[in-house]
C-alpha angles and dihedrals in degrees: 000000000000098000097040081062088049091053095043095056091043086052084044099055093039090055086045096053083046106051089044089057096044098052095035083040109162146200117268116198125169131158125228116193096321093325113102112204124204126196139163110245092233086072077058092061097052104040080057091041090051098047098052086052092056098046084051087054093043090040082048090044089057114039092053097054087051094055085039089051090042096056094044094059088038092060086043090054093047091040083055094042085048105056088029076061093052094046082059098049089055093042083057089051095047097053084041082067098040096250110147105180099052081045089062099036083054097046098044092050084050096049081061094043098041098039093159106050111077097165083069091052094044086054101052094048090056102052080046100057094042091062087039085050096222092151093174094049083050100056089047086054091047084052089049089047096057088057092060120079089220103048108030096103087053090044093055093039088053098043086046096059092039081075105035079063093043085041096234090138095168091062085042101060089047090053092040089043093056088045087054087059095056097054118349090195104069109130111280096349098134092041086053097044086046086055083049102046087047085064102046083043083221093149097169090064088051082060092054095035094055094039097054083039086054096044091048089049089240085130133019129242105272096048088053093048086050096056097037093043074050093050094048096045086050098052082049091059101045086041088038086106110026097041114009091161088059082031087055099055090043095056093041086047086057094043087055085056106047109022126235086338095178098223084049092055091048089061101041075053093050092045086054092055092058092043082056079229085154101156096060101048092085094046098049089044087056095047095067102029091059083048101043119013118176138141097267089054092049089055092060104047090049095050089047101040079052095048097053100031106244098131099125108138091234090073091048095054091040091053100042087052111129085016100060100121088046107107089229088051086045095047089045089055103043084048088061103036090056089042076052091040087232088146097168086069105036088055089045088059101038089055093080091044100057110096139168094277100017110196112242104273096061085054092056093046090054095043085052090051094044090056102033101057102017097032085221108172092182102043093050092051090052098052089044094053079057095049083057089056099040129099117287121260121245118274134169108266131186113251087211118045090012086229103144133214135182106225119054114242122178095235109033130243080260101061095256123136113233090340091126113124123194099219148118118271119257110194109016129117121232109286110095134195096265096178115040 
């Protein structure tokens, strides 16, 4: 409406300029040279008049071949992206199947038609020399792609896992770390980083790694707790000699994180020990025994208690104390009373263990019982003929390869990150892991 009124006034003021000249029209005279020329002023007018209208028309003229010109070599271009586009596609589909040479007769036909976009190209190169396995050629083009806007992140996640499989994993974290800070969210970026970082053992980058992947909502809470309270468990160790009083927060900062976690408790037990910190170990061992108890558990403490010769009943039964009808209490109890030969209560709390089909454990304490207070030959080798033929006891196995070991260990025997599983075996023969 606004601009109708516009034309209007402008139409309004022309016709009225117009109309002024035409009735008050004058005499025009000018020489040139020594001819004298005489007009009326109205000439003037239209010659003006007729000289504006023809520089419209022209200004129209042109104007609408250029947009007709433009849109003829627009729908060229887009005739050429597209099928460009289409080169690319097919490029895609051939090294899908494996077929190199229609790969390269595509590509090349889409690097003429798609001159501009290099990040296509780069692509496509890449894709081509992984199933030519130039592996060289293919670093040098990684190294092209990250100088490209459009194909940096692809350039640093190819160059990062270049050296996983070389196993320069110190190469691969700083490319993998720049491509974290790209974009943080690619699929399994921060799982792959955390394996990384397992094999370089650089646990304060694991800190800094989990907290930026928390606070970007990449992991949850509990899997950031896990790794850190890792971390954490992993710089006490190494710091468990040289500093135990920085050895001891930072266990206690892992425990906080990840609960009564056994292999945890059996470091915050060792680092008392070297703080000579003697009076509270019974007491801690209770604590989370009395909060926690499980077989795993139960394995510590007895290694440790028997390493540092502290068996005496007493602190069984002071430990056990508020957990005594739990299995794991009762098995605790019957292992030291047969390492004290106190076979009355030992037998009065293997009584409730024995099944049908009683696991292996429960065989060895009753053949040690059999020989120990009745010195029965007999009896012990039948119960331990039945130990080989129980169930198996419960070990650490990797999620991932199934391989057990006896001792947990952040990254497993077979080179896996937090892939450790307290369980029972389920297809191995009889010959156990005896040392972790």
């Amino acid at each position: 409406m606004v601009k109708l009124l516009i034309l209007f006034f402008q139409l309004f003021i022309l016709i009225f300029l117009a109309t002024y000249f035409i009735t008050n029209s004058f005499i025009v005279t000018f020489d040139i040279n020594e001819l004298q020329y005489t007009f009326s002023s109205n000439l003037l007018l239209f010659l003006f008049l007729l000289l504006m209208i023809s520089a419209f028309i022209v200004q129209l003229f042109y104007f609408k071949s250029r947009y007709n010109l433009q849109k003829y070599f627009l729908l060229k271009n887009n005739k050429k992206l597209k099928e460009g586009y289409d080169y690319f596609v097919k490029a895609m589909i051939a090294l899908a199947n494996k077929d190199k040479k229609n790969a390269v007769i595509a590509s090349n036909k889409m690097k003429k038609l798609i001159k501009d976009d290099q990040g296509l190209s780069l692509l496509l190169n890449a894709e081509i020399f992984k199933i030519e396995k130039k592996y060289q050629e293919l670093s040098l083009l990684h190294e092209e792609m990250i100088k490209n806007k459009n194909t940096e992140a692809l350039g640093y996640k190819g160059l990062m896992e270049e050296n996983i499989i070389k196993q320069d994993y110190h190469h691969a974290f700083i490319y993998g770390e720049k491509l974290f800070q790209i974009n943080p969210y690619i699929d399994k970026l921060y799982l792959t980083l955390v394996s990384i970082i397992a094999k370089t053992r650089n646990w304060n980058q694991l800190i800094y790694l989990s907290k930026e992947a928390y606070n970007k909502k990449i992991i949850d809470l509990k899997l950031f707790n896990k790794n850190t309270g890792i971390a954490h468990y992993e710089i006490s160790k190494i710091k468990k000699e040289s500093d135990p009083e920085d050895s001891l927060n930072l266990i206690l900062k892992a425990i906080k994180l990840c609960g009564p976690f056994p292999p945890f408790i059996k470091l915050y037990l060792e680092i008392l020990i070297i703080k000579n910190d003697i009076s509270k170990i019974n007491k801690i061992i209770k604590k989370y025994w009395n909060s926690e108890p499980s077989s795993s558990l139960r394995n510590i403490i007895s290694e440790f208690l028997k390493k540092h010769n502290m068996s005496k009943l007493e602190n069984i039964k002071f430990i056990i104390k508020g957990s005594n009808d739990h299995k794991e209490s009762k098995k605790l109890l019957v292992d030291f009373a047969i390492i004290n030969n106190d076979w009355s209560i030992a037998r009065e709390n293997v009584k409730g263990l024995i099944q049908l089909n009683p696991d292996r454990e429960i065989c060895e304490f009753m053949a040690a019982l059999e020989m120990g207070e009745f010195n029965d030959i007999q009896k012990r080798d039948s119960w331990m003929l039945r130990a080989e033929n129980a169930n198996l006891d419960e070990i650490w196995i990797c999620q991932i390869t199934n391989i057990p070991q006896n001792n947990w260990s952040s990254v497993s025997d077979s080179g896996h990150f937090n892939s450790l599983e307290w369980r029972r075996p389920k297809m191995l023969g009889t010959n156990i892991l005896k040392n972790g």
